[in-house]
C-alpha positions in Angstrom: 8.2 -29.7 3.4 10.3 -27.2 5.6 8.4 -24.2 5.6 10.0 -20.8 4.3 10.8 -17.6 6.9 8.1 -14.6 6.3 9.3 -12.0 4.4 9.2 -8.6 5.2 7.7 -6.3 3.7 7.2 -3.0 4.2 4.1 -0.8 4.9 3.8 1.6 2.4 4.6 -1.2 -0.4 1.2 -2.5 0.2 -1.5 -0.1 -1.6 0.3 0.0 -5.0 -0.5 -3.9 -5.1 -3.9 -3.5 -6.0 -5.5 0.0 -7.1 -7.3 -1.6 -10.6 -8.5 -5.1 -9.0 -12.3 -5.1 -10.3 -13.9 -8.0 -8.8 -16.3 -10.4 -11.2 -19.9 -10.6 -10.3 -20.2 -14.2 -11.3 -16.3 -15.3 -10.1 -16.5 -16.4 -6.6 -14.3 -14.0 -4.5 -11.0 -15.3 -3.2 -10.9 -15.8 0.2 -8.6 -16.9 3.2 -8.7 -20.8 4.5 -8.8 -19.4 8.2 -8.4 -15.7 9.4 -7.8 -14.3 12.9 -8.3 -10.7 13.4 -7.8 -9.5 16.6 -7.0 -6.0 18.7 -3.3 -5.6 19.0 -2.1 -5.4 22.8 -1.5 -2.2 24.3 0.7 0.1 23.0 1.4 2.3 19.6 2.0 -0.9 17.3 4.3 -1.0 14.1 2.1 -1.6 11.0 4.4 -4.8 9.6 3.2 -7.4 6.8 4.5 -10.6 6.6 4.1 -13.7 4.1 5.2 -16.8 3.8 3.9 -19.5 0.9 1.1 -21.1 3.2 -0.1 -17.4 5.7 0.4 -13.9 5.6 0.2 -11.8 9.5 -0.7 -8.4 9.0 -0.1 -6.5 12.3 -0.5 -3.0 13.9 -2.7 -2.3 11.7 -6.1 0.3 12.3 -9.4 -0.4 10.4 -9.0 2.3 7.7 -5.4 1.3 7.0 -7.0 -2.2 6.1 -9.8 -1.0 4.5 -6.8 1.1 2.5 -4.9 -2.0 1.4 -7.6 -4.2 0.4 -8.9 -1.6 -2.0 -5.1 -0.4 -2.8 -6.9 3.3 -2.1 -5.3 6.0 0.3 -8.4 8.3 -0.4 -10.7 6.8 2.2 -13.1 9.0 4.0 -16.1 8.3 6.1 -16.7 6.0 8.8 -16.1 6.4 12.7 -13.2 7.5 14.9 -12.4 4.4 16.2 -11.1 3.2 13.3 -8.2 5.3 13.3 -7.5 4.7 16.7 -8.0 0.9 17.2 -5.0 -1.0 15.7 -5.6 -5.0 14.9 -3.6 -7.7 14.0 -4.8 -9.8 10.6 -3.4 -13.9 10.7 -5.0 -15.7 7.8 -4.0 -19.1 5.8 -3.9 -19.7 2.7 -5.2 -23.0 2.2 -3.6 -25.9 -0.3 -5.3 -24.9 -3.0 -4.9 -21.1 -3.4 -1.4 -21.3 -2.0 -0.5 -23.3 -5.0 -2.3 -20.8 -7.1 -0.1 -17.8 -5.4 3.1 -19.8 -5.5 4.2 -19.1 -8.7 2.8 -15.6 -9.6 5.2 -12.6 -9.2 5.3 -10.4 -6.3 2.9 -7.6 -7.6 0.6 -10.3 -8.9 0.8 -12.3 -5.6 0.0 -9.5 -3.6 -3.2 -8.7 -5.7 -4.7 -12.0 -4.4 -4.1 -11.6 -1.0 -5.8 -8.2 -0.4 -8.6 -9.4 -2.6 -8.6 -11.8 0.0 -8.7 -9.2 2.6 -11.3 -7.7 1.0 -13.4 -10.2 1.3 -12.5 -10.9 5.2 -13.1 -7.4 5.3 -16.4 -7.8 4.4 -17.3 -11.0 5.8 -15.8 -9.6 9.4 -16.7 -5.6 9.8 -19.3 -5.5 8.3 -17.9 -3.5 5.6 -19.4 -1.8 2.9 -18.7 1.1 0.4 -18.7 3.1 -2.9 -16.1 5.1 -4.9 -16.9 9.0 -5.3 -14.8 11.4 -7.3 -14.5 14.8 -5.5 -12.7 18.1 -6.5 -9.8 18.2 -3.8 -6.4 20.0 -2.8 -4.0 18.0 -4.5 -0.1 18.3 -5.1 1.3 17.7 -8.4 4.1 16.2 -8.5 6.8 17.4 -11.4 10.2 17.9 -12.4 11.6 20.8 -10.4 14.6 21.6 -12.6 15.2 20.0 -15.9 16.0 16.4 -15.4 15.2 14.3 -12.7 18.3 12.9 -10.4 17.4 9.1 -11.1 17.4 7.1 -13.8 14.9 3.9 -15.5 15.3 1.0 -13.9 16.7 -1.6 -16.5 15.1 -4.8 -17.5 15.3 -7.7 -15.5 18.3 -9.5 -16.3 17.0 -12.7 -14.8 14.1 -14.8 -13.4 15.4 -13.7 -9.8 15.2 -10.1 -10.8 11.9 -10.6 -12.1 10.7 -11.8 -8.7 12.4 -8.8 -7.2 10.0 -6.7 -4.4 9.8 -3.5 -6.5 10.6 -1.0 -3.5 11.2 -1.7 0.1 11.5 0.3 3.4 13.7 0.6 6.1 12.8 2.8 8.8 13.2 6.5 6.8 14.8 5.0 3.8 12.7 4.0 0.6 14.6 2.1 -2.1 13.1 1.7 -5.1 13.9 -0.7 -7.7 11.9 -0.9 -10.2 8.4 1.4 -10.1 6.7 3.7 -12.0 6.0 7.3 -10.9 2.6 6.6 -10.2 4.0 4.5 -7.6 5.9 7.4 -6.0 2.9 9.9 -6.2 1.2 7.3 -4.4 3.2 6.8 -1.7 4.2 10.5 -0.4 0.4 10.7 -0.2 0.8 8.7 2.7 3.2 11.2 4.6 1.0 12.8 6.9 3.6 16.0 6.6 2.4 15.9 3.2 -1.5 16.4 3.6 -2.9 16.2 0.5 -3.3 13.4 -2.6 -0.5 13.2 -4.7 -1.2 13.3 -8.7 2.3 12.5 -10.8 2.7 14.9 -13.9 6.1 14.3 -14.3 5.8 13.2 -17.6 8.3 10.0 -17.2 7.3 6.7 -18.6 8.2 3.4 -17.3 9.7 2.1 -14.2 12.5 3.8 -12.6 15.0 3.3 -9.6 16.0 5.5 -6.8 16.4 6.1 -3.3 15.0 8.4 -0.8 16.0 9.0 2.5 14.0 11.1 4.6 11.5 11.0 8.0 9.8 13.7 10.2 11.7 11.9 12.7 15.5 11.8 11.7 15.1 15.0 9.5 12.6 17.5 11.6 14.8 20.2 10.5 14.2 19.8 7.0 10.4 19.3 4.9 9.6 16.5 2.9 9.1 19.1 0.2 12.8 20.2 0.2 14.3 16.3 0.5 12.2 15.5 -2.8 13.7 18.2 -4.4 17.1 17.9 -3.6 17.5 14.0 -3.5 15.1 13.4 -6.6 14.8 16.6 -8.6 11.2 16.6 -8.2 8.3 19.3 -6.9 5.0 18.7 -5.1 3.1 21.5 -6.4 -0.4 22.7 -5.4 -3.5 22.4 -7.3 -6.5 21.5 -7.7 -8.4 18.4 -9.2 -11.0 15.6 -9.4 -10.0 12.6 -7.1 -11.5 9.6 -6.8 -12.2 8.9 -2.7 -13.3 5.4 -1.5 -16.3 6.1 0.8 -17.2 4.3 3.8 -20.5 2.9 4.3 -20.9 0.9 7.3 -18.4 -0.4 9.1 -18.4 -2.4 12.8 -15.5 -3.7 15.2 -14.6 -7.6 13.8 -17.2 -10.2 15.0 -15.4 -12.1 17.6 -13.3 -15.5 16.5 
């Protein structure tokens, strides 16, 4: 059977996949067939992820980023420099068996199973171990700025194709969205590092909405992240104070050789 071309998908697509996976005690974890992790060559590397039915390549990547994306958890503290520094690249196979499994789940669903996956190379390969601790932290809120917000809810899919639609994807400094919740949103500006802080959505809006939002430190140095929000979306990070949940490293080591 000819094999399909990866897809692309963006970085910051990958922690909503997962947040509320909760792992049986008496289900055997998933795991890859075969996984390669290795350092990436010299340079300042692109974080890229890329899947195809049979493998996924995860590449560019630093040790907390992965730790991030297996647990689908931006709040992760503790641990040494080097993993922050150190980028690797992540090649792993599915296998016949879980491949079929994956083959006909949606996107969202699909993605769930391969970072549980990557959990457990995590694991099995650094060593890894750690806990969930909620801390009172700086937080933004984020909210309407001005009456109502300058995008509208996503409408149902119309079709099985739609359905299968990648709920966002980026392109360099442009996000579109297609069909996410809020939460989703919240999520992901806490990943701007010219944002800081956890993001927490009080917005109030239910359901999954669609938008776009074009902005990077990069093209835009002139203008804050704070201000694009505002004026493209008609949303406000806010600051305050709040319980957040952090996922605390443990122990972790440099991968075990292949």
């Amino acid at each position: 059977m000819k094999k399909l071309p990866f897809l692309w998908v963006a970085m910051f697509l990958l922690p909503w996949c997962s947040p509320s996976l909760v792992r049986a005690q008496t289900v055997p974890e998933p795991s890859f067939e075969v996984v390669s992790i290795r350092p990436s060559g010299p340079g300042d590397h692109s974080w890229s992820y890329r899947e195809s039915p049979d493998r996924v390549a995860l590449t560019g990547a630093n040790a907390w980023t992965l730790v991030a994306d297996a647990y689908g958890e931006d709040n992760v503290v503790g641990g040494p420099a080097w993993i922050k520094s150190e980028q690797y690249d992540v090649y792993a196979t599915f296998g016949v068996s879980a491949a079929a499994k994956l083959a006909p789940l949606l996107p969202k669903d699909r993605m769930n199973q391969i970072f549980l996956m990557l959990r457990t190379a995590m694991e099995q390969r650094f060593g890894l171990k750690v806990h969930h601790e909620t801390r009172e932290a700086s937080v933004y809120a984020l909210v309407l700025a001005k009456g109502r917000p300058k995008f509208g809810p996503a409408p149902p899919p119309a079709n099985d194709a739609e359905a299968r639609e990648v709920g966002a994807r980026y392109n360099e400094h442009l996000w579109t969205v297609n069909r996410e919740p809020m939460s989703f949103l919240a999520l992901q500006l806490s990943r701007i590092p010219d944002v800081g802080r956890n993001v927490i959505d009080q917005t109030g809006l239910k359901g999954d909405y669609r938008f776009n939002f074009d902005w990077s430190s990069k093209t835009d140095p002139d203008v804050s992240v704070f201000t694009a929000i505002k004026e493209q979306l008609g949303l406000s990070l806010e600051p305050t104070k709040g319980p957040v949940d952090f996922l605390v490293i443990d122990q972790i080591e440099r991968p075990s050789e292949n």
